[in-house]
C-alpha positions in Angstrom: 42.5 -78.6 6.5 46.3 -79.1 7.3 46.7 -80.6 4.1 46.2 -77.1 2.6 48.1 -75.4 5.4 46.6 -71.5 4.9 44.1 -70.1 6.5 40.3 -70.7 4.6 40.6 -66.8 4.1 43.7 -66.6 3.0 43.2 -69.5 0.3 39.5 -67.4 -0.5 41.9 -64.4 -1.2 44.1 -66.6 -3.4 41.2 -67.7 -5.6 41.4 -64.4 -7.6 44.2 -66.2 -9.4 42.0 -68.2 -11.2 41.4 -64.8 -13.4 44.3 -66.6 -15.0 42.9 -69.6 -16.3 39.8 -67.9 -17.7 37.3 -66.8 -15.0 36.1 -62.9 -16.1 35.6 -61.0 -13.0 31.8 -60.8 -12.6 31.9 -65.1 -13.4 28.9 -66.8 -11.7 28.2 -69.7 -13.2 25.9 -71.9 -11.9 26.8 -75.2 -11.8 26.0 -78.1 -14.4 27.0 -81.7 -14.7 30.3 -82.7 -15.6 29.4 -84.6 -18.8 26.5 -83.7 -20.8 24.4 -85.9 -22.8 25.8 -85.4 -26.3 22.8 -84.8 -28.8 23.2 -83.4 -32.6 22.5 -79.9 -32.0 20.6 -79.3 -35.2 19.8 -75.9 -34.1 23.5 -74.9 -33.1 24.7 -71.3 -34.3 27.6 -69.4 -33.0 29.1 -65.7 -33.7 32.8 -65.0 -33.5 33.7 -61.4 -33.2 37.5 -60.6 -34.3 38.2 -57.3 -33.0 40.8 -55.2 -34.7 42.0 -52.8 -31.8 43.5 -49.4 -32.8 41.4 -48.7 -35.7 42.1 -50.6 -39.0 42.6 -48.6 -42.3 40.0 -49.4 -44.5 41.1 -47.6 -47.3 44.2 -49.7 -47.7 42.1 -52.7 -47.0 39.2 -52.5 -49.5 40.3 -50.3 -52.4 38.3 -49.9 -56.4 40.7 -50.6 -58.9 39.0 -49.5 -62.1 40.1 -46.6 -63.4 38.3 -43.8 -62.2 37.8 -45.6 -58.4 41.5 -46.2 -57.9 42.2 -42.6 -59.7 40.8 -41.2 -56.9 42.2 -43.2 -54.2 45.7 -42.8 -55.9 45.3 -38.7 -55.9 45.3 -38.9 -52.6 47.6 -41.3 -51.8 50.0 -41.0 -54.4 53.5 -43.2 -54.5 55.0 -40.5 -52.8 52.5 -40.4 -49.9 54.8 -43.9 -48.3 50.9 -45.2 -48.1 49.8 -46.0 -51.5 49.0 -49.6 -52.6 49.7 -50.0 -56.6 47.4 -51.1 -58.5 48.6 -54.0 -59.8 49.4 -55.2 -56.3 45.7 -55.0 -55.2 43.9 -58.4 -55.1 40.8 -58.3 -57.3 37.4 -59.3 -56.9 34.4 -58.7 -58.5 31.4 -58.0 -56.4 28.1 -59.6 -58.1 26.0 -56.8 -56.6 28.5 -54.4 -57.9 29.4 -53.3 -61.4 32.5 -52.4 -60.9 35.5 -54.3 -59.8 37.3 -54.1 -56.0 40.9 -55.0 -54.7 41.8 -56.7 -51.6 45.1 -55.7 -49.8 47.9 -57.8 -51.0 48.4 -59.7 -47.6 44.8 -60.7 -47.9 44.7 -64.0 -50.1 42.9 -66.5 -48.0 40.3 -63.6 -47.7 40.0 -63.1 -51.7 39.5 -66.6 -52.0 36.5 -66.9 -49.6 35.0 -63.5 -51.4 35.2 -66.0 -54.7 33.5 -68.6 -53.1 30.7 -66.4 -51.9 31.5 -67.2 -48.2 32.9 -63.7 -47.5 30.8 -60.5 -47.7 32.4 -56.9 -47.1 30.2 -54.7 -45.3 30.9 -51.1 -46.4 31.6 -47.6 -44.6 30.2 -48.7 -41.3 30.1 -46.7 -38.2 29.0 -45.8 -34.6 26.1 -43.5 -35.5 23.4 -41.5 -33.4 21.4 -41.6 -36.5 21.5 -41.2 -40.3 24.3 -38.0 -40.1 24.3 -35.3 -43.1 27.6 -33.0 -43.4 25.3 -30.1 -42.2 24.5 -32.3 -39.5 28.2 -33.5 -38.5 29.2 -29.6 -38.9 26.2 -28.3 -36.4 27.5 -30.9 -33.5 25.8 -34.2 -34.4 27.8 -37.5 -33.7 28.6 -39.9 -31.3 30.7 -38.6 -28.6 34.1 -38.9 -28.0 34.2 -39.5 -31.8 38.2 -40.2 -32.8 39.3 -41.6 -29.5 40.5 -44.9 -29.2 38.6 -45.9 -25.7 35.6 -44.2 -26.1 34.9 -45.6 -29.9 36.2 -49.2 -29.0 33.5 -48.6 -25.9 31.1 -47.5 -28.6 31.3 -50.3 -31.2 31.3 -53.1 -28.3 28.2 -51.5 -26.6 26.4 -49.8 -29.8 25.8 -46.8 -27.6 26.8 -44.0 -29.1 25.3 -41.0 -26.9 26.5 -42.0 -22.8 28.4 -44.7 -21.6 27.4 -48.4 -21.4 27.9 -50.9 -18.7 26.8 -54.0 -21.0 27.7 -54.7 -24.7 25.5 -55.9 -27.5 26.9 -59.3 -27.3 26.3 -59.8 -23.6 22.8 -58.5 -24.4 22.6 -60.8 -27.3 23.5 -63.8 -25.0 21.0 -62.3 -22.0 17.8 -62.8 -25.4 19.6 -66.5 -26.3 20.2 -67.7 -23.4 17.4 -70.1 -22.7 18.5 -72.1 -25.6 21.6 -73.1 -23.3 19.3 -73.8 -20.2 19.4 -77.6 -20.6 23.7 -77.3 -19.7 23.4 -74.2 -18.5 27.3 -73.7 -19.8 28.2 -69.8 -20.7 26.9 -68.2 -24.3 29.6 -66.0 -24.0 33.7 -66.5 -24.2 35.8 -64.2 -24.3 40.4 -65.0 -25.4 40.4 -61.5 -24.3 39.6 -61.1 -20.4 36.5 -59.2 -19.2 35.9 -57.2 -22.5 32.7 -54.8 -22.5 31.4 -56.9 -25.6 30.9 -59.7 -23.9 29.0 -58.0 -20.9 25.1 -58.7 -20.1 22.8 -57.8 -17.7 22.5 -61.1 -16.7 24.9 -63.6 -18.8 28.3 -63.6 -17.3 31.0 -64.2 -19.4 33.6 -67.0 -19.4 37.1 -65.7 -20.2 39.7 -68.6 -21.4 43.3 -68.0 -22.6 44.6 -68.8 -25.9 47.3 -70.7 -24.4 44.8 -74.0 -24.4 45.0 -74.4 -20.7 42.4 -74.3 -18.1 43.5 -75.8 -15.1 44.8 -74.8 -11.5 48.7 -76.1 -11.6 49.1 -79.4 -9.1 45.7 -80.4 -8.7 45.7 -82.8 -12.0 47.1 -86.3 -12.2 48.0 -89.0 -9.5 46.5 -89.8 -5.7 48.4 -86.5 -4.0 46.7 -84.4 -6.5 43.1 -86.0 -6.5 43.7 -86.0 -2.5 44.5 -81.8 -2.7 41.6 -81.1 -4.7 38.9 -82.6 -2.3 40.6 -80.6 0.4 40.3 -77.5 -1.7 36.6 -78.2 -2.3 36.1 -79.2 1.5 37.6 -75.3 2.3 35.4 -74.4 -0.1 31.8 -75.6 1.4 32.7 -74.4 5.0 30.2 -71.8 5.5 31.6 -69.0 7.2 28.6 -66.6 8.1 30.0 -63.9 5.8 27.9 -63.3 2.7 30.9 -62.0 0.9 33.5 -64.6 1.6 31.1 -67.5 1.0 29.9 -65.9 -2.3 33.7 -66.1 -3.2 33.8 -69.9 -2.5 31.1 -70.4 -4.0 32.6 -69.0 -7.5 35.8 -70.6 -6.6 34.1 -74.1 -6.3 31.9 -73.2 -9.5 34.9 -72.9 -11.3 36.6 -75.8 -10.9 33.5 -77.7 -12.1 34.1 -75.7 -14.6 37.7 -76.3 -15.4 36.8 -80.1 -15.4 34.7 -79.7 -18.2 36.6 -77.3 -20.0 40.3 -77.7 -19.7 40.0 -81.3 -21.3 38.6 -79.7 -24.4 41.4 -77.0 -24.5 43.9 -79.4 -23.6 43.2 -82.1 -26.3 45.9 -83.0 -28.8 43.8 -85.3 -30.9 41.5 -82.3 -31.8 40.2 -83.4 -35.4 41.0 -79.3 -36.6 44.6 -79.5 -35.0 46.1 -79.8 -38.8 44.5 -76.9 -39.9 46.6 -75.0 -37.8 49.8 -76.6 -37.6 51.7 -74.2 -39.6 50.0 -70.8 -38.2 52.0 -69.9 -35.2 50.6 -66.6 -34.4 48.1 -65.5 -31.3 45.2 -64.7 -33.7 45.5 -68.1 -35.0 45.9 -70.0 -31.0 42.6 -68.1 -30.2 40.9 -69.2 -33.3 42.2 -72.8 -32.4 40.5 -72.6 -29.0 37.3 -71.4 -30.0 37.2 -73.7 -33.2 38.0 -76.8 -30.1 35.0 -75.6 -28.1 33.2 -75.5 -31.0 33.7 -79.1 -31.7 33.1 -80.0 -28.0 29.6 -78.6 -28.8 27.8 -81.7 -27.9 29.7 -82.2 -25.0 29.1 -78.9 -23.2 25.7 -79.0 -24.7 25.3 -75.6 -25.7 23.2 -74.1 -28.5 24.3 -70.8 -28.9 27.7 -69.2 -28.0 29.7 -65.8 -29.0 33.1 -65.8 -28.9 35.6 -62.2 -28.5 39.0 -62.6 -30.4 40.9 -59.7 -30.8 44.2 -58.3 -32.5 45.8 -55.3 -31.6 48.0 -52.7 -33.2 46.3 -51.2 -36.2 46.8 -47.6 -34.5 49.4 -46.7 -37.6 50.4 -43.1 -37.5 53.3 -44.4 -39.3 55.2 -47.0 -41.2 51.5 -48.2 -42.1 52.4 -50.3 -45.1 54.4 -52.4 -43.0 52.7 -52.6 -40.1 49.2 -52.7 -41.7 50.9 -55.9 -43.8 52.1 -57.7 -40.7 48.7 -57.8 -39.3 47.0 -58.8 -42.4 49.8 -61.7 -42.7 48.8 -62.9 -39.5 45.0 -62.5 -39.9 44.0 -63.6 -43.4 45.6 -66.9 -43.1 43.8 -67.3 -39.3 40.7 -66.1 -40.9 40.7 -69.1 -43.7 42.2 -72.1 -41.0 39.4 -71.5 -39.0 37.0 -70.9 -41.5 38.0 -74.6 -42.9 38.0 -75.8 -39.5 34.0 -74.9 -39.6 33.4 -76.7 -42.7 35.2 -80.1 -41.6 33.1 -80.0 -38.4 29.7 -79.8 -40.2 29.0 -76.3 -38.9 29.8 -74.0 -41.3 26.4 -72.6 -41.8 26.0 -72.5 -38.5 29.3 -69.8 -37.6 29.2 -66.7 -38.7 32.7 -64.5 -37.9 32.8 -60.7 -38.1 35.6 -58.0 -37.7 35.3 -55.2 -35.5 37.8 -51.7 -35.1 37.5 -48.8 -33.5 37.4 -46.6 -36.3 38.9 -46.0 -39.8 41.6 -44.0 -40.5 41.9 -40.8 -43.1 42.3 -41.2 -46.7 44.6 -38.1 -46.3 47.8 -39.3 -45.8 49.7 -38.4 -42.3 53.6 -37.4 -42.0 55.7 -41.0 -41.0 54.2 -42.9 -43.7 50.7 -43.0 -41.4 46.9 -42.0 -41.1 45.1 -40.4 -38.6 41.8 -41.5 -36.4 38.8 -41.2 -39.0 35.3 -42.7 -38.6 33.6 -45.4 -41.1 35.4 -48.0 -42.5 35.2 -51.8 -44.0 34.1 -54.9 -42.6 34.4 -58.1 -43.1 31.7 -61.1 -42.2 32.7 -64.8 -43.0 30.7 -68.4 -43.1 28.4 -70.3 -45.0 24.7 -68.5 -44.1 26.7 -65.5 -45.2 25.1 -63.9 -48.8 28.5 -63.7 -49.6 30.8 -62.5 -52.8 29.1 -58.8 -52.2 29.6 -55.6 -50.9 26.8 -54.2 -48.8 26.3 -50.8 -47.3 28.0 -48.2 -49.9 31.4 -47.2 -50.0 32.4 -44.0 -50.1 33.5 -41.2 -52.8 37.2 -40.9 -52.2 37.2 -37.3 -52.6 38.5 -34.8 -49.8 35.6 -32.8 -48.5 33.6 -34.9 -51.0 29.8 -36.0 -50.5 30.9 -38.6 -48.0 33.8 -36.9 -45.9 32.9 -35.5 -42.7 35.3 -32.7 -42.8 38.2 -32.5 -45.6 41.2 -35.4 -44.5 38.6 -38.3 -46.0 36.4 -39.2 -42.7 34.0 -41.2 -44.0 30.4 -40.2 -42.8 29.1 -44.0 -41.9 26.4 -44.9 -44.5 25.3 -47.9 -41.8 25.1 -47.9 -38.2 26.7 -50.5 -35.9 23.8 -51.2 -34.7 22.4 -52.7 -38.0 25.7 -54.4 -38.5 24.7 -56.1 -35.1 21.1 -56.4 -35.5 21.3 -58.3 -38.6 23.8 -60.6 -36.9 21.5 -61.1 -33.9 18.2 -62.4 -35.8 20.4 -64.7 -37.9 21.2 -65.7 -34.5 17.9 -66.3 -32.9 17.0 -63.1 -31.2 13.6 -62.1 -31.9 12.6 -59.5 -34.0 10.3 -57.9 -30.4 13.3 -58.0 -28.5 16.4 -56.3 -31.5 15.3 -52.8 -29.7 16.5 -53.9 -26.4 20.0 -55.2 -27.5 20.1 -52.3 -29.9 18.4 -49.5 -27.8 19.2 -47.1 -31.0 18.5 -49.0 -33.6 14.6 -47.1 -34.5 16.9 -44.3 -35.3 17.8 -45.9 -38.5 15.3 -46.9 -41.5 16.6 -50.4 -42.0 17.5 -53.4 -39.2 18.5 -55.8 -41.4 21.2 -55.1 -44.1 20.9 -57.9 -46.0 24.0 -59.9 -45.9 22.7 -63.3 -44.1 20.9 -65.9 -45.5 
């Protein structure tokens, strides 16, 4: 133990620096061979949730552009309003399911082409509901609580509990239904680029938390006889039982997660990753956590899982002001992400088998705010990506741009959700395997609403 030279308790103390190379704080893993036997996977799926933090404007991001559509958007947003999107900038599609035509925000391309190809559907006026919500309804005190804060409705939309708090989140509970499927590697269904996030929370799947940085590895104990000679000491201090429940449960993570590291930090770390071209040119931290999860992806038959979830997120879409610019930054960094790893899915073979969704806290009012800005509203557009993906359509219904219109919950333009989160999830979950029995436990709402599956997977 000299080699170490601190005290086991000390070191035990230490270990909660391995937070930093992508252990969440409730990680424990059991453990599983170093190398698994590498098999085709036929039945392989994963979900990839992109989380837009702040609330993302969804009517600057999925705006009509015939006449009478964009007439309405523009009378509310005029070019004075420092908000409005021209028409003519406005990137058109054409819905099939739709007769009349959309636009795209200009920063958007890479997402207009994969709505042409049919591999990108936009999911319209979703929310966090209690249940189907009338104005009457809204006015007499029915909605989700805490409704336009930031914490409470990025709680809400990672749980899909809209009427207490939640300790787990509907992908954690998705992984707790799924996770047999991984039994025979037993490695983690869920992974989060974003620390211990409440989406990725179960009551019994524990979530492994990587950085985007592509490293997963404890600095010194890599490479040459000294370091080999360190690491056995480590994992000697580690097996000393102590007769304290609490500080041998902590080396017993510790050791746990450097088997993990050995089988995960190789994948991160590898520079002859087929997909590294795809992202050569995208320099941005949307674009490094794509990159990881599209590597761990490809590793698929080495870890030997069958199902995982990934949690990306980017942040900053809380624009009170200078929205067009800030609103176009983010969509410059996204779109382009969106598309590389999309691509990346296709030269890997898999596709059909990766579905990637966007998540926000909230939208933001059609009424303009003072500063070039909008203000916390509720539903708002969403975007699902990959090849079982019904895509080239517009599900859900968006809304009547009219202030205190059919659809606006008071009179700024707060969209009354026409679908639920939870049926944005629970059509997610049984393309992903969870039976149709177990959708009411994941989504513990979701009888409130008449339909669980909205249509938009294959």
């Amino acid at each position: 133990m000299k080699t170490i030279g601190i005290p086991r308790r000390a070191f035990l103390r230490q270990l909660g620096a391995l937070s930093a190379f992508g252990l969440a704080s409730r990680l424990d893993l059991v453990r599983f061979a170093a190398e698994a036997q590498a098999q085709t996977q036929p039945d392989y799926k994963a979900l990839v949730c992109v989380f837009l933090f702040g609330g993302n404007d969804g009517n600057n991001t999925v705006i009509p552009i015939d006449t009478a559509g964009y007439g309405q958007y523009a009378g509310v947003r005029p070019a004075s309003s420092g908000i409005n999107l021209p028409q003519a900038s406005l990137l058109p599609i054409q819905p099939t399911n739709l007769g009349s035509p959309f636009g795209l925000h200009p920063s958007l391309t890479d997402l207009q082409t994969l709505f042409n190809q049919n591999r990108m559907a936009v999911l319209a006026n979703v929310g966090t509901l209690l249940q189907p919500t009338t104005q009457s309804q809204y006015a007499a005190g029915l909605r989700p609580l805490s409704l336009y804060s930031h914490a409470d409705q990025q709680g809400q939309w990672q749980s899909a509990v809209s009427a207490a708090a939640s300790g787990t989140g509907w992908g954690g509970r998705i992984a707790d239904k799924v996770a047999p499927l991984n039994a025979a590697s037993d490695f983690p269904v869920v992974t989060s680029l974003d620390g211990a996030v409440l989406f990725t929370t179960g009551t019994a799947a524990i979530p492994l938390s990587i950085p985007a940085t592509g490293s997963f590895a404890l600095s010194g104990y890599n490479g040459g006889a000294a370091a080999a000679a360190r690491l056995d000491a480590v994992r000697q201090v580690l097996a000393q039982a102590s007769g304290n429940a609490l500080v041998d449960g902590g080396a017993d993570i510790g050791a746990q997660a450097l088997d993990l590291s050995a089988i995960v930090n190789p994948i991160l770390a590898n520079a002859n990753s087929t997909i590294a071209p795809l992202f050569t040119n995208l320099k941005t931290g949307t674009a490094n956590q794509l990159y990881q999860v599209a590597k761990l992806i490809e590793a698929r038959a080495a870890t030997g899982a069958m199902r995982q979830i990934f949690f990306v997120q980017l942040g900053s879409f809380d624009t009170h002001g200078d929205q067009l610019n800030r609103q176009q930054n983010l969509f410059d960094e996204l779109s382009p992400a969106l598309k590389a790893f999309y691509d990346a899915t296709v030269s890997l073979g898999v596709a059909s088998q990766v579905t990637t969704f966007t998540l926000s806290d909230f939208g933001r009012t059609l009424q303009p705010a003072s500063g070039g800005g909008t203000d916390h509203a509720w539903g708002s557009h969403h975007f699902i990506i990959g090849g079982a993906v019904q895509g080239g359509q517009i599900y859900g219904r968006y809304p009547e741009l009219v202030l205190g219109g059919p659809d606006d919950a008071e009179k700024e333009g707060r969209w009354l959700p026409y679908c639920a989160v939870d049926q944005y999830g629970a059509t997610l979950a049984r393309w992903f395997g969870v039976a149709p029995a177990d959708l009411g436990t994941v989504f513990p709402n979701l009888a409130m609403f008449p339909s669980t599956d909205l249509g938009f997977m294959g």
